[in-house]
C-alpha positions as a Python dict, from the first residue, in 0.01 Angstrom:
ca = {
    (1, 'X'): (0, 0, 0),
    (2, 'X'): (-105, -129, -356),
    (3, 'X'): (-358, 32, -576),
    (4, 'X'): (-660, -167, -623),
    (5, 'X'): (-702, -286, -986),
    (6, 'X'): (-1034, -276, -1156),
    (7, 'X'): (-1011, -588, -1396),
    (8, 'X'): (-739, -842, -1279),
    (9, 'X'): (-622, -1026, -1543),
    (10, 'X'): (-324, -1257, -1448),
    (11, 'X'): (8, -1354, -1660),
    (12, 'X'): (241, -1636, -1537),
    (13, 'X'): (588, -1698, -1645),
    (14, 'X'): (748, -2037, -1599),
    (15, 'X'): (1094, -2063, -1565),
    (16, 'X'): (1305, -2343, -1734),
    (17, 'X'): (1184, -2562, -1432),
    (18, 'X'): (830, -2499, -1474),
    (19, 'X'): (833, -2255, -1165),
    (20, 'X'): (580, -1989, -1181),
    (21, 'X'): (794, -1624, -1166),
    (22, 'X'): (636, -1301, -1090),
    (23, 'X'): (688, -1057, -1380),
    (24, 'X'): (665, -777, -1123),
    (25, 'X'): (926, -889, -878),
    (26, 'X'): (1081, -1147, -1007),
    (27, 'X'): (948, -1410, -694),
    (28, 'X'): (944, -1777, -734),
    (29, 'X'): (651, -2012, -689),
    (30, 'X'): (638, -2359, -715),
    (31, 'X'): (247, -2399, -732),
    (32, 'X'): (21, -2167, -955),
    (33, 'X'): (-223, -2108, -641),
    (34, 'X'): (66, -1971, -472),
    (35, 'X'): (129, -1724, -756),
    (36, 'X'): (-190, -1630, -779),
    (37, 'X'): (-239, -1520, -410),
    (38, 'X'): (138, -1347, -504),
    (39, 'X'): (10, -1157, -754),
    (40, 'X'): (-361, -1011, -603),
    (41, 'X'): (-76, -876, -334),
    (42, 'X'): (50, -667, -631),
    (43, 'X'): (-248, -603, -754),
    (44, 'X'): (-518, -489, -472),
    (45, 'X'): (-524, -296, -208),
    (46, 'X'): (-383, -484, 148),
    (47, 'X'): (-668, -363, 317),
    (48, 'X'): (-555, -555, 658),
    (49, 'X'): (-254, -391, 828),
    (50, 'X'): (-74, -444, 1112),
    (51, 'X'): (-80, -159, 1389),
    (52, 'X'): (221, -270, 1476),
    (53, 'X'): (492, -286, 1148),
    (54, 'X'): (253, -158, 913),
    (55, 'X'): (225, -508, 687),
    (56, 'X'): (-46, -562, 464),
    (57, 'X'): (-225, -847, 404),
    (58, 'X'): (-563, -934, 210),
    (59, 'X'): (-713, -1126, 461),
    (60, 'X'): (-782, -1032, 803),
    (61, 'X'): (-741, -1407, 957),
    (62, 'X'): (-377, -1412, 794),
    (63, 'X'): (-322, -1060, 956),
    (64, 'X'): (-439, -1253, 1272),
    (65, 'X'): (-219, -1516, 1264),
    (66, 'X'): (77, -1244, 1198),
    (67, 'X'): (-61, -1091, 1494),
    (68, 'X'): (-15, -1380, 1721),
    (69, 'X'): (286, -1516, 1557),
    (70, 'X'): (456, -1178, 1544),
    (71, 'X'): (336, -948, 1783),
    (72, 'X'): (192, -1181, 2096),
    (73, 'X'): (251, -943, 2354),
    (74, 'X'): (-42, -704, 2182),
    (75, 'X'): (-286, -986, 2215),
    (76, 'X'): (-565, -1064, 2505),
    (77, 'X'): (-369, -1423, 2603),
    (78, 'X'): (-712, -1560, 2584),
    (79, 'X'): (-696, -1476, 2188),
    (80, 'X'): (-308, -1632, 2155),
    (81, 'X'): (-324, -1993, 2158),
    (82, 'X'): (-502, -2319, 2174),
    (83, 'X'): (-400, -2548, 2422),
    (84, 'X'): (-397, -2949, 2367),
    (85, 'X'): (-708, -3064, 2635),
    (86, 'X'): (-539, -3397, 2663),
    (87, 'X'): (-356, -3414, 3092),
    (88, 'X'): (-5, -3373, 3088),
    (89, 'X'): (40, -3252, 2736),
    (90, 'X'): (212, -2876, 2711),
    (91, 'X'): (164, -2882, 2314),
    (92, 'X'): (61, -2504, 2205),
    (93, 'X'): (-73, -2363, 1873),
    (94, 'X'): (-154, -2077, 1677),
    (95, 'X'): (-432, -2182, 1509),
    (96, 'X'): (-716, -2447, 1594),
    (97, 'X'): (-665, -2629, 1328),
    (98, 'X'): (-287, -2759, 1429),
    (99, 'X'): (-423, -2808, 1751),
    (100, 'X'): (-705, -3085, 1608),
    (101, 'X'): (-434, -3241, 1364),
    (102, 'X'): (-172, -3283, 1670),
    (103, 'X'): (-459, -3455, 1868),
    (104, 'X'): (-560, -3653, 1622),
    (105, 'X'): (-166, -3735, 1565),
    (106, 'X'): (-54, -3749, 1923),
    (107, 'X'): (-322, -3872, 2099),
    (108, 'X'): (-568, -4066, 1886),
    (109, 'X'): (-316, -4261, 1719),
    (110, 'X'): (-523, -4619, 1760),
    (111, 'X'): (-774, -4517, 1611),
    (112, 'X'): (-631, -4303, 1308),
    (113, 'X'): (-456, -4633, 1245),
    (114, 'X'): (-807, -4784, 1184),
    (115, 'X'): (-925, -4564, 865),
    (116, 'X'): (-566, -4445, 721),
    (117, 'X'): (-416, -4608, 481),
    (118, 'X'): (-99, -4501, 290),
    (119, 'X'): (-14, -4621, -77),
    (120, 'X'): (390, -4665, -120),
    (121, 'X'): (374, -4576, -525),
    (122, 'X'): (183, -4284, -468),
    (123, 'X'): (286, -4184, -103),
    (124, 'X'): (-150, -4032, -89),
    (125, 'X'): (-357, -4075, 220),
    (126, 'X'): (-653, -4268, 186),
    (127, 'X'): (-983, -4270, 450),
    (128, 'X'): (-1042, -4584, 456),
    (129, 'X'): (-1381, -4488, 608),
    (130, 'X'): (-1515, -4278, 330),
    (131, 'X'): (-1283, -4344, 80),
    (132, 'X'): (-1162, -4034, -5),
    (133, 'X'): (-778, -3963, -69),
    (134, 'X'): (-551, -3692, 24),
    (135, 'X'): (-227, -3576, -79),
    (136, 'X'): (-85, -3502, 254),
    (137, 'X'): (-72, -3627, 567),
    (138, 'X'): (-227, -3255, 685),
    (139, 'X'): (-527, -3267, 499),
    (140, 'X'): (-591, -3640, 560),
    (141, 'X'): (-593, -3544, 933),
    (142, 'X'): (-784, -3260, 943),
    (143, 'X'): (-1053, -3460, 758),
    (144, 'X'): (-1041, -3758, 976),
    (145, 'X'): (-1212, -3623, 1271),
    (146, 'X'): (-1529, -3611, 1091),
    (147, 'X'): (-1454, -4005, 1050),
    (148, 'X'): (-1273, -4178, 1308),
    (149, 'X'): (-1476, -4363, 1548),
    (150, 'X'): (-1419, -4346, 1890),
    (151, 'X'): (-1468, -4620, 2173),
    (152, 'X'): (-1335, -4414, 2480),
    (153, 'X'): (-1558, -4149, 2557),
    (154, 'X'): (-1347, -3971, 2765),
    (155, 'X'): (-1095, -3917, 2415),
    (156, 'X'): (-1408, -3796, 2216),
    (157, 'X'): (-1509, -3570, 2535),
    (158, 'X'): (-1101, -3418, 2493),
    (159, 'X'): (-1117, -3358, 2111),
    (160, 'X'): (-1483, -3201, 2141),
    (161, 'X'): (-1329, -2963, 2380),
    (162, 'X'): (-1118, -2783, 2055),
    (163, 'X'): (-1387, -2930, 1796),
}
């Protein structure tokens, strides 16, 4: 385990690239937000640790998602995995949210098709519905189930099952 640092002040390197690099260990990041979350790791105490092989992590819903990523067979199935609602569809995730976006991917393609539109110089995700604009196709997803409109109820009674 870390010790936990009183004042955290934060120093990033960039290599020739512009990469962030960790002056501790010498790991690679492409985004600064990613470096940052690196670097509490080094600097607080991973208060979240797996019974199992003893990993630390700061948060205890990314400890949970080790825990049913890594270690399955510990966990109440009920706890594992959310399935797809939609018949005759086997898809599986780990978290809820992949769950919404392959719904919204896989089975509400007709009417994503109605509020997304892509720009080809930009390659961002617009919702066409609100307006707003995303920079991937994740994000636009997860946001578009607060604005695609539905017209058969019994697709809106599916996704409200994992909403």
């Amino acid at each position: 385990m870390f010790k936990k640092s009183t004042h955290m002040t934060i120093k990033y390197t960039k290599n020739d690239n512009g990469d962030f690099v960790c002056p501790d260990c010498g790991i690679i990041k492409k985004r600064q937000n990613s470096m940052h979350y690196h670097m509490k790791k080094h600097m607080e105490e991973l208060k979240h640790v797996c019974q199992e092989c003893k990993k630390g992590f700061l948060q205890k819903q990314t400890l949970d998602l080790h825990m049913k990523s890594k270690h399955s067979e510990l966990i109440d199935d009920s706890e594992k995995k959310f399935k797809c609602p939609f018949d005759n569809c086997e898809f599986i995730a780990l978290t809820k949210g992949n769950c919404i976006i392959h719904c919204l991917r896989s089975h509400c393609q007709e009417e994503i098709k109605q509020i997304m539109e892509v720009s080809k110089e930009t390659k961002t995700i617009s919702c066409t519905s609100c307006e707003k604009t995303f920079s991937s196709s994740c994000g636009f997803y997860y946001h578009a189930k607060g604005c695609v409109q539905f017209k058969d109820e019994d697709k809106l009674e599916m996704l409200q099952e994992i909403l």
